[in-house]
N, C-alpha and C positions, 0 to 999 in steps of 0.2 A: 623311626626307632632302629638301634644299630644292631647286632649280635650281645655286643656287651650290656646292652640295655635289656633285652630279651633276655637272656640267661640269668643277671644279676631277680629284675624283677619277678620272673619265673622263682628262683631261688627264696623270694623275699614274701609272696603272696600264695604262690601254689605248695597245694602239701606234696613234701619232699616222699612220695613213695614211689618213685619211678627213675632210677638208673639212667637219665638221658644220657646219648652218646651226643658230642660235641660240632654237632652241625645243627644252623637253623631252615629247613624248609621252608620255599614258598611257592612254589606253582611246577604244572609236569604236567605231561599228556601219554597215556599209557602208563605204558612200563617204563617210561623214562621221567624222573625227577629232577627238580633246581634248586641249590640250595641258596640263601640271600647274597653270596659272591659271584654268582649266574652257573654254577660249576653242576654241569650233568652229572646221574647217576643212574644209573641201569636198575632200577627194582625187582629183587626177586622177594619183599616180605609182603608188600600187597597190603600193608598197615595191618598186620598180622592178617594174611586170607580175607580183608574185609574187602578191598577195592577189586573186587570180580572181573571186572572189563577195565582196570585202569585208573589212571588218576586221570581228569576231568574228561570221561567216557562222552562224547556230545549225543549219542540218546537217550543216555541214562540222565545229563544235565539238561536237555528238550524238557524230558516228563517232568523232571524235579520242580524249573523254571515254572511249566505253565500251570503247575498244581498250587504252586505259592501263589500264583496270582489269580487262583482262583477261591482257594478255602487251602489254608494252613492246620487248622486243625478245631475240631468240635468238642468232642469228648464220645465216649460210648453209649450216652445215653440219648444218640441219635446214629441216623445209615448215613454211609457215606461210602461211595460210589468205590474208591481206589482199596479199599478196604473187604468188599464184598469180591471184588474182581479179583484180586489176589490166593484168596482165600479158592475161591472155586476153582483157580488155575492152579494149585498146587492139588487140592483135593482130586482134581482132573488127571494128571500128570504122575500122580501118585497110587489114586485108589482108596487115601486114605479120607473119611468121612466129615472133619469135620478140624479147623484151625483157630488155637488161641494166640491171639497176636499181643508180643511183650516187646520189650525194649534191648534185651541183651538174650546171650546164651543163657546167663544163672538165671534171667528169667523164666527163658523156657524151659530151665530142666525142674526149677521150683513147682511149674506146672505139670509138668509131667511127676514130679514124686508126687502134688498135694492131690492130679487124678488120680496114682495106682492105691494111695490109702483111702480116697474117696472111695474108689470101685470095691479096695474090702471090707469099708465100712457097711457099705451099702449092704452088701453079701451077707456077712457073718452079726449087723447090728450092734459090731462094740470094736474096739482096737486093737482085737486079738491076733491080727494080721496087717502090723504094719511096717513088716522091717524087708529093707528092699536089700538085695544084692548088690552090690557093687566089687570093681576089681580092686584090687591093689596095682601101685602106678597111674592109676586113675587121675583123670581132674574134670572137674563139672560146673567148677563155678567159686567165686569168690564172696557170696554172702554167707552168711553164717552155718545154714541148709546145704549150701553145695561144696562148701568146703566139708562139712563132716562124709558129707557124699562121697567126695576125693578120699580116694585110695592112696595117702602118702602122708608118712607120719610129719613129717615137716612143715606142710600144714595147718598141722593139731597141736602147735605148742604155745600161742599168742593171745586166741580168742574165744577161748574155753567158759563157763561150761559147752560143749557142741551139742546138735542136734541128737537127740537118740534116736534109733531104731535105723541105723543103717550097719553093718556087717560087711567086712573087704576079703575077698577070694583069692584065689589063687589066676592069675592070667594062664598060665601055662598048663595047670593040672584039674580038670573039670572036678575033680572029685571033691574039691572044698565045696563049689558052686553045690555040689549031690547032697553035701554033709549039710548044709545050712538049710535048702532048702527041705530037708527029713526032719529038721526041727519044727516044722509044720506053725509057724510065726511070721512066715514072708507072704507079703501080696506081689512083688517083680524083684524082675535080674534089670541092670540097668548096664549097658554097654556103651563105650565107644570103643569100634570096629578097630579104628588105628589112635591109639593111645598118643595123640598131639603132643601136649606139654609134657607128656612123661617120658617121650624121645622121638616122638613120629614110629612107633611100635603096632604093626600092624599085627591082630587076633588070627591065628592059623585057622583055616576053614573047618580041620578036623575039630578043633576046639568049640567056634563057637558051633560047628551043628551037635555036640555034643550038650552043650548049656542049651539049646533052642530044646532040643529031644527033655532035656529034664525041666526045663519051666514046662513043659507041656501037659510030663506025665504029675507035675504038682499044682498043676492050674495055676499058675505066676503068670504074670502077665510080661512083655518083653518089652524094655524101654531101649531106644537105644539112641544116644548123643551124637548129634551130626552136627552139632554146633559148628565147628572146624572143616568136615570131610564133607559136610555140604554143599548142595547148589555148584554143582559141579567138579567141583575141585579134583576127585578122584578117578575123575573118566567117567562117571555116570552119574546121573543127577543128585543121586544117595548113596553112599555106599554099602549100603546092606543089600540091594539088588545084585551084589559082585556075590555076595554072600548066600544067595539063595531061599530068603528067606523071608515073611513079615512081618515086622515090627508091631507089636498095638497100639507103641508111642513112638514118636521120634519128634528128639527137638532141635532146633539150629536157629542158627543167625549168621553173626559175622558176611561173609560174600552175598547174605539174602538181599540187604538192603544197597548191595551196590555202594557203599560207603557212608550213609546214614544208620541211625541205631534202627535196630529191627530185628527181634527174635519172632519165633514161634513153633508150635508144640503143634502137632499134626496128632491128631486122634483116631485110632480105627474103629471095627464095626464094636471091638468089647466093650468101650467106653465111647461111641461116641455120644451117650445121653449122661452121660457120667456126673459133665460139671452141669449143674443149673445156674438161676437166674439167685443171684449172689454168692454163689461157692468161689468168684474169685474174679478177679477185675485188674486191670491198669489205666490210669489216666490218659498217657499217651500211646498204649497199645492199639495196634492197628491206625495209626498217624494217617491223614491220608499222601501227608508230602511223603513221606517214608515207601508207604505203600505205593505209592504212584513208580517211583525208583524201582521198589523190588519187581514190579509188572515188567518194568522194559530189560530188566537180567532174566526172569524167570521165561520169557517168552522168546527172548532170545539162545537160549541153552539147547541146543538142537545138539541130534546123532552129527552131526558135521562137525560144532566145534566139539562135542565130548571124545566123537574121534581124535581129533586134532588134540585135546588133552591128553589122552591116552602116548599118541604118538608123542610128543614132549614129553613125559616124562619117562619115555625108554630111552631119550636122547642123554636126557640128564645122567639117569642110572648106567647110558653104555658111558660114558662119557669120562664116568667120575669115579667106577667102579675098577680096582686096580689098580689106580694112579699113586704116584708117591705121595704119600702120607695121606692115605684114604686108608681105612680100615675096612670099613662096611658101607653099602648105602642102601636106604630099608625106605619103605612108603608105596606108594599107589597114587598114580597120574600128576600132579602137580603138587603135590604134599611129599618133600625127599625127606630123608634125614642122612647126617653122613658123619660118619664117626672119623675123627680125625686123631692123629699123632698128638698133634696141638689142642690146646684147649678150646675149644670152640668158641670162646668170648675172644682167644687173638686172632681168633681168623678171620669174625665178625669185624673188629676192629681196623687188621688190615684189608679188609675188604674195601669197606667202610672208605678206608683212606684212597684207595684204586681205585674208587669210582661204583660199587657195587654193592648195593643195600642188601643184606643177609640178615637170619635171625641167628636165635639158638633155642636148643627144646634141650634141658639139663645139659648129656656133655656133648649132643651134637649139635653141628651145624642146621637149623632148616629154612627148607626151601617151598615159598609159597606164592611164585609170580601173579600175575595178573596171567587169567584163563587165556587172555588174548596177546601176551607175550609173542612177539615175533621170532622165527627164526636166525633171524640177523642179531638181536638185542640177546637172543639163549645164548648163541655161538659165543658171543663176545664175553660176557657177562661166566661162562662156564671156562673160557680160558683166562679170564684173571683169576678166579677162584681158584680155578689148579696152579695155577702159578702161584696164588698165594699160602693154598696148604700146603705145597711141594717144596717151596723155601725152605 
């Protein structure tokens, strides 16, 4: 099948909700990509943060390989080995008590909103507490639930009626977060630390220990989204440890599964008895081909590479920061964003054309390699980019 054959039937059978840029992929090792004319590409999107170590990572394709050829998948109303092992390596590594394994991020953050109203059902015996916090510029997810969750009116104009009982804050001025929760109606604040799709906008420390200090003094529970800024990405395995602080929930995916679907929602000591035995379920949650993958990312994330993330993205940031037609560049360890003269869709574009896979998060550029990008593949890869916003 040729390009034209892919593109046309793509066009003909797949639903048109997806923007594709006009190359066909087909095979890559790391941070390096081929597209069906054999023409390298340097990746810095990482299939949006999902491929953690790469495109075909050989220990994370080891695990994948021999779990397929062992048991592909049961359901949850049996134990399965890659499944349990996961689950206690993150609880281990974390602190936190107890993992619901889903398929995406909106799943995890679904589980995280339907624990923090479970936990004030339970409390209060009726629904008098179930509107959670959220920011403005926010994004949590694209079902129905996490779009209302998303803090961005843009969002809310297609698929309405939306969920009730969420409420959107202020990111900047703690005092909405004060005002909402004095209305004595909320059971959590729900965070992501650096605002991904709303620009790669990272939360000022004075801020959120401000929102931490008042869920406290109102008994709200803290959710906070790592969908994105997870399992690595930001220099440390979470990034609310940068932050000082602990979460009761925290949900992620994307880089967990190493490039198969794989979310999940981490529960602490407030909830971890929260959900019980039917409060909520997925068919292929907690997979064990999936799980197998996330074991051989999760155990490899050592202080060595998260250093080595850390140090990469100050390379990025000294790099990029200053240069013609750079405006600003904002994030934490491998998660950039970089506001440009240009509209961040032509930079992508000529990127794109120069050999170098880039995103965009609204009007900037972002940047989410593969945690094990080389220094040779950065160097290069950040001099076509300047070259190409400098144009």
């Amino acid at each position: 099948m040729d390009n034209t054959d892919i593109k046309s039937l793509d066009k003909q059978f797949v639903a048109n909700t997806y923007g594709r840029a006009d190359v066909v992929f087909t095979h890559g090792s790391g941070a390096e990509v081929y597209d069906s004319e054999g023409r390298r590409y340097i990746d810095l999107g990482a299939g949006i943060a999902v491929n953690a170590f790469g495109v075909a990572d050989p220990v994370w394709a080891a695990a994948v390989t021999e779990q397929i050829g062992r048991l592909q998948h049961m359901s949850n109303l049996y134990y399965t080995e890659p499944c349990v092992k996961l689950a206690k390596l993150l609880c281990e590594k974390t602190g936190f008590k107890k993992v619901f394994f889903g398929n995406s991020g909106a799943e995890a953050n679904e589980c995280a909103i339907k624990t923090a109203r479970k936990w004030a059902f339970d409390k209060f015996g009726d629904f008098s507490h179930s509107t959670i916090i959220t920011l403005k510029n926010s994004f949590h997810g694209r079902t129905v639930t996490t779009l209302s969750a998303t803090g961005q009116d843009a969002f809310h104009t297609k698929f309405g009626p939306f969920t009730p009982g969420f409420v959107h804050a202020s990111a900047q001025d703690a005092s909405e977060v004060r005002a909402f929760a004095g209305r004595g109606n909320c059971c959590a604040v729900m965070l992501e630390l650096i605002q991904g799709e709303g620009g790669v906008v990272p939360l000022t420390r004075e801020y959120v220990n401000e929102v931490v200090q008042i869920a406290r003094e109102h008994d709200l529970l803290l959710i906070v989204d790592e969908v994105q800024t997870g399992n690595g990405r930001t220099g440390t395995l979470y990034t609310y440890e940068q932050f000082g602080f602990m979460p009761d929930i925290v949900s992620t995916a994307k880089g967990l599964g190493g490039g198969l679907p794989l979310g999940a929602c981490l529960l602490g000591e407030r909830v971890e008895h929260t959900l019980g035995a039917g409060d909520h379920g997925s068919t292929f949650g907690g997979n064990p081909v999936s799980c197998a993958g996330a074991i051989s990312i999760i155990e490899r994330i050592d202080n060595e590479l998260l250093a080595d993330v850390r140090r990469k993205g100050e390379y990025i940031k000294n790099e990029l920061t200053g240069a013609p037609g750079v405006r600003s560049v904002t994030g934490m360890g491998l998660m950039v964003g970089i506001l440009t003269d240009k509209p961040a869709g032509e930079v992508a574009k000529a990127a794109l054309r120069r050999g170098v896979v880039v995103l965009t998060a609204h009007e900037k550029v972002r940047l989410v390699p593969p945690l094990t990008v080389t220094d040779e593949q950065l160097a290069e890869a950040i001099k076509i980019l300047k070259e190409v916003i400098g144009e």
